[in-house]
C-alpha positions as CSV (number, residue, x, y, z in Angstrom):
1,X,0.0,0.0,0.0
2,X,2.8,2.2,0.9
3,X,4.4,1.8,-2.3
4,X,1.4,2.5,-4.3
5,X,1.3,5.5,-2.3
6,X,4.0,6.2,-3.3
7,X,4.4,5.5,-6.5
8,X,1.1,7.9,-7.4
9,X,3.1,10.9,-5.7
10,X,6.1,10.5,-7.9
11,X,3.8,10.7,-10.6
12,X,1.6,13.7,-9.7
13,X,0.5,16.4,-12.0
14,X,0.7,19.0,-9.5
15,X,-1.5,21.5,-11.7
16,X,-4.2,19.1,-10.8
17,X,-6.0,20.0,-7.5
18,X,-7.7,16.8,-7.1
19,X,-5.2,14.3,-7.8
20,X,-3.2,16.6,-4.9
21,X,-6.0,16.4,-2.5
22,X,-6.2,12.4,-3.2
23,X,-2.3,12.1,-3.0
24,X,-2.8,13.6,0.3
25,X,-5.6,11.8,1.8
26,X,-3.4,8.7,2.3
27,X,-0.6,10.8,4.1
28,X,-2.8,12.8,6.4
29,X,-4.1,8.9,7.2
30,X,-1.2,7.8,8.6
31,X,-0.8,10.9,10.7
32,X,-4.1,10.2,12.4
33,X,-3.1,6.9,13.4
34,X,0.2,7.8,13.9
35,X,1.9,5.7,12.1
36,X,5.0,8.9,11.5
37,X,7.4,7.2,9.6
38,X,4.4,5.8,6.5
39,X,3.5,9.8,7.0
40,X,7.0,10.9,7.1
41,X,7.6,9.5,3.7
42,X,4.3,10.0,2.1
43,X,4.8,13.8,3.0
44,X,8.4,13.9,1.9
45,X,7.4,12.4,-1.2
46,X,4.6,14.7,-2.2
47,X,6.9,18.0,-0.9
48,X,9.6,16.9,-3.3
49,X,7.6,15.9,-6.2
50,X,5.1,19.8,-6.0
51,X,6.9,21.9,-4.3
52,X,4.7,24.6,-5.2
53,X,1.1,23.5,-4.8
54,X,-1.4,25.2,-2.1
55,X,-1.3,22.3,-0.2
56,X,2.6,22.4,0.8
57,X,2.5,24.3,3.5
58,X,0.0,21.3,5.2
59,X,2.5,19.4,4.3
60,X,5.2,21.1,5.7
61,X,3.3,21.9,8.6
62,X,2.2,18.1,9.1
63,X,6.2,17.2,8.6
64,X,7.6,19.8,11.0
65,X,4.5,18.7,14.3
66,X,5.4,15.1,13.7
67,X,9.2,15.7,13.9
68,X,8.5,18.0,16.7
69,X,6.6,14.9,18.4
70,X,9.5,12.5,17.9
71,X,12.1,15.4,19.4
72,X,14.0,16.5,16.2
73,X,13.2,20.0,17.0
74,X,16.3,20.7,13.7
75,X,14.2,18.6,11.1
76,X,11.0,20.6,12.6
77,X,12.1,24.1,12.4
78,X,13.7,23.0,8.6
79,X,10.3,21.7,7.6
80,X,9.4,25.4,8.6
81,X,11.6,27.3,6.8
82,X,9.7,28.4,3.4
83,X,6.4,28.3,5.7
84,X,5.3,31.4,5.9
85,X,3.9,32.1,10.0
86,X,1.5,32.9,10.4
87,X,-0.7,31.4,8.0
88,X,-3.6,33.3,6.2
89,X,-5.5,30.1,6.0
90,X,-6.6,27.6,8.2
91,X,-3.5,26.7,9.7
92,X,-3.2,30.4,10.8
93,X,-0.6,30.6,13.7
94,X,0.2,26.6,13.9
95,X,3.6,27.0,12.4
96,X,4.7,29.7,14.8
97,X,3.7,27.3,17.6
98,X,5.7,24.4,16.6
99,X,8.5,26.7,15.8
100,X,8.3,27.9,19.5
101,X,8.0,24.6,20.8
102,X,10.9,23.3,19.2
103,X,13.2,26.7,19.6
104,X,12.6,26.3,23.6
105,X,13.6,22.8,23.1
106,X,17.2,23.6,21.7
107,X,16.9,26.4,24.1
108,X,17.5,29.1,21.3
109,X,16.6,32.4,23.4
110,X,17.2,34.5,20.6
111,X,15.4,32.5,17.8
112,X,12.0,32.3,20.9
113,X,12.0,35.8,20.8
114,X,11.7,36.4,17.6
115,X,9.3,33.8,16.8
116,X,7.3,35.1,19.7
117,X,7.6,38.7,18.5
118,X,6.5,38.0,14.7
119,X,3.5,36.5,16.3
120,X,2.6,38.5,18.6
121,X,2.5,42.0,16.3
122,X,1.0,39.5,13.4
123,X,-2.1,39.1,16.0
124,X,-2.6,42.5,16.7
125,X,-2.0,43.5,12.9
126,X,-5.2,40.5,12.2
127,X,-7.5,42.4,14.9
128,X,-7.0,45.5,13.7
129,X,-7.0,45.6,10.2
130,X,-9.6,47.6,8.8
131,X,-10.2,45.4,5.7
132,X,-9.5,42.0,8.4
133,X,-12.4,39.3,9.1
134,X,-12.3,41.0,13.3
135,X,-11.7,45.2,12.5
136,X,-11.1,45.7,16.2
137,X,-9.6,48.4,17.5
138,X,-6.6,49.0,19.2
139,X,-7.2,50.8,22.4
140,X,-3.4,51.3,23.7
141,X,-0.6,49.9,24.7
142,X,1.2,49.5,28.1
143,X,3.7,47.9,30.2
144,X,3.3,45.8,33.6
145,X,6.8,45.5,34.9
146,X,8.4,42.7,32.2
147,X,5.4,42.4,30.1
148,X,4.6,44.2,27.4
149,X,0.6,44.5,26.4
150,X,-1.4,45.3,23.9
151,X,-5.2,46.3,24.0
152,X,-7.6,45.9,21.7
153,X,-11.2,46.9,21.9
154,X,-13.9,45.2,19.4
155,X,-16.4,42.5,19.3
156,X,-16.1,39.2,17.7
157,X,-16.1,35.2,17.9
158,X,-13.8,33.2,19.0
159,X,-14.9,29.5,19.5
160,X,-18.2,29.3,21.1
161,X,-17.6,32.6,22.8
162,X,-17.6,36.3,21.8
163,X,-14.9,38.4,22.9
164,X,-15.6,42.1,24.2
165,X,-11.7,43.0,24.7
166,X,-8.9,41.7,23.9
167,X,-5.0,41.8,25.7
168,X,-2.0,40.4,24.1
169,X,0.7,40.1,26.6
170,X,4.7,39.6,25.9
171,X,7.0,38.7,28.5
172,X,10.4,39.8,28.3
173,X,11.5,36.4,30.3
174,X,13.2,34.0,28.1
175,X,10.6,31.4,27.0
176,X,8.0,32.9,28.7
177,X,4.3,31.3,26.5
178,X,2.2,33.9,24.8
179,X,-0.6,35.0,26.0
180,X,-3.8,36.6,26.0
181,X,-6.4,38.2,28.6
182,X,-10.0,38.9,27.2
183,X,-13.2,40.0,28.1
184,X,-15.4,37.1,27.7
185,X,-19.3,36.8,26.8
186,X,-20.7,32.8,26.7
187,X,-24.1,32.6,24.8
188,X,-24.5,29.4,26.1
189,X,-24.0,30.5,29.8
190,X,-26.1,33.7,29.0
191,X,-29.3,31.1,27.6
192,X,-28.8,29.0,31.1
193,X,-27.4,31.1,33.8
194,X,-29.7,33.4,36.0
195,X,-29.9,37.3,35.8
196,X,-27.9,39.5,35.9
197,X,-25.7,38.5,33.2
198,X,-21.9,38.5,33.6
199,X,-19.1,38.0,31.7
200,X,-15.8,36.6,32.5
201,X,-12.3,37.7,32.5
202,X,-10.1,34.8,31.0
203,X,-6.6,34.1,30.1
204,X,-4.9,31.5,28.4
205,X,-1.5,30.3,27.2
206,X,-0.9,27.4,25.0
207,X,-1.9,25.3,27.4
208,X,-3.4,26.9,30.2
209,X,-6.8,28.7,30.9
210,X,-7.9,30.6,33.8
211,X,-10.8,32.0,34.5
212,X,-9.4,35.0,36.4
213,X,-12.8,36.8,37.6
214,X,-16.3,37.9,36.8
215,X,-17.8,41.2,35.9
216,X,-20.9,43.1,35.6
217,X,-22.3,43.5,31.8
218,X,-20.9,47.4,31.8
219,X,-17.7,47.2,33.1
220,X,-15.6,50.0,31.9
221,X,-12.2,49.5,29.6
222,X,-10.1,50.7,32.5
223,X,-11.7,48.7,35.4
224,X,-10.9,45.2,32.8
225,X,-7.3,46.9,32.3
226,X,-7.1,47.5,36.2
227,X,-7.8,43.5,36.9
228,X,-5.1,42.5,33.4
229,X,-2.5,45.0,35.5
230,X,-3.3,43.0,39.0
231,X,-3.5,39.4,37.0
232,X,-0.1,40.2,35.8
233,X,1.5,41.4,39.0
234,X,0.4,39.4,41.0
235,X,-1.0,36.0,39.2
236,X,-4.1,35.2,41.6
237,X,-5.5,31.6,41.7
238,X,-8.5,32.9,39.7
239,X,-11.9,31.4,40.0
240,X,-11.1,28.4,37.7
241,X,-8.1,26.7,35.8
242,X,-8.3,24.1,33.0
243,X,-4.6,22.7,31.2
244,X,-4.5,21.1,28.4
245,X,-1.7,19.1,26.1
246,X,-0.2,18.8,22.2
247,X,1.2,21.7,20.7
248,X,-0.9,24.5,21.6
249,X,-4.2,23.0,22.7
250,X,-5.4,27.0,22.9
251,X,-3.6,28.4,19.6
252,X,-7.1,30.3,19.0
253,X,-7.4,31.9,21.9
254,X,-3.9,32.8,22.4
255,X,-3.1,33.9,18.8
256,X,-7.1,34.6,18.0
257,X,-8.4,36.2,14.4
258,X,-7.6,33.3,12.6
259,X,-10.4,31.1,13.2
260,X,-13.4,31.6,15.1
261,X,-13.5,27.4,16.1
């Protein structure tokens, strides 16, 4: 079967879409039942033979997450290279996480922080942009001792919830995650819970959420910045906390415009 496999990648027209997307199907099968090395070569196999269709940088992403997996963070981050990160697709900020997983693995301070930085000014530059799928609006930014934050201001989905306001936050600490503080309405709470209605004040890393408080329905801007400026100096236990594993279980909350799943 293998073979086969590979055999119809070698011979590929890569102008045609759906002999790409069947090529593919067989590859992305062996990923999902983790059989890596069938994937590994399936994947090399259709990189090598169209290097240039819209589905390479699945490919490459799907390369660099299972090398990152089996702890070659060098064969992940090469996989990487002619990625662009984020993605404008579905992938959206994927790449940048498995690049930041595997540059904290070789411990690579420098190449962290510049990973980190590209994504974190890509995420405000996807809220904000006028002609963007969010068109939020940035409010400010400020700094709380060694983090640096960014505010944003503007409604839109994200998952099952719809965020009110929106904070970026940088550390300057080596390999300190990404993250995010938001202003949180649930629907689904909303339709349930009993009156008044509140919302919620969460933050998340890759693979962390907290629930840090509840608020009225009209809390101001500065009264949500006041708790983001105490959450980062002083990092309360918060009303709830959930963790989470792979890559970046949270990549659309911490990194959010992409996708609204």
């Amino acid at each position: 079967m293998l073979g086969i496999a590979l055999a119809a990648a070698a011979a590929l027209n890569c102008n045609d879409n759906d002999a790409i997307y069947e090529a593919w199907t067989p590859a992305f099968a062996a990923y999902e039942a983790q059989r890596f090395d069938e994937a590994k070569t399936l994947l090399d196999g259709l990189i090598a033979t169209c290097p240039s269709t819209p589905i390479l940088p699945y490919a490459q992403t799907m390369r660099a997450e299972i090398a990152l997996y089996e702890e070659d963070y060098d064969s992940a981050l090469k996989a990487l290279e002619d990625v662009q990160r984020p993605q404008s697709g579905s992938l959206g900020p994927l790449p940048n996480f498995i690049a930041l997983r595997s540059l904290a693995a070789k411990e690579d301070a420098e190449g962290y922080d510049l990973e980190a930085r590209r994504l974190f000014h890509a995420v405000e530059l996807r809220l904000t942009d006028p002609m963007g799928p969010v068109k939020a609006k940035l409010v400010e930014r400020f700094s709380v001792g060694k983090f640096e934050v960014t505010a944003i201001e503007g409604d839109y989905k994200n998952g099952s919830f719809i965020r009110k306001m929106t904070f970026l936050i940088k550390s300057s600490e080596p390999f300190a995650p990404l993250e995010t503080v938001m202003l949180t309405q649930n629907p689904t709470v909303d339709l349930i819970g009993s009156s008044p209605r509140k919302y919620f004040v969460d933050q998340y890393t890759c693979n962390r959420h907290v629930t840090v408080t509840l608020t009225p329905t009209n809390v101001t801007y500065k009264q949500v910045r006041a708790t983001v400026e105490g959450w980062l100096a002083g990092r309360q236990d918060g009303v709830s906390a959930t963790e989470a594993g792979g890559v970046c279980a949270f990549k659309n909350y911490v990194a959010p415009g992409w996708s609204s799943d």
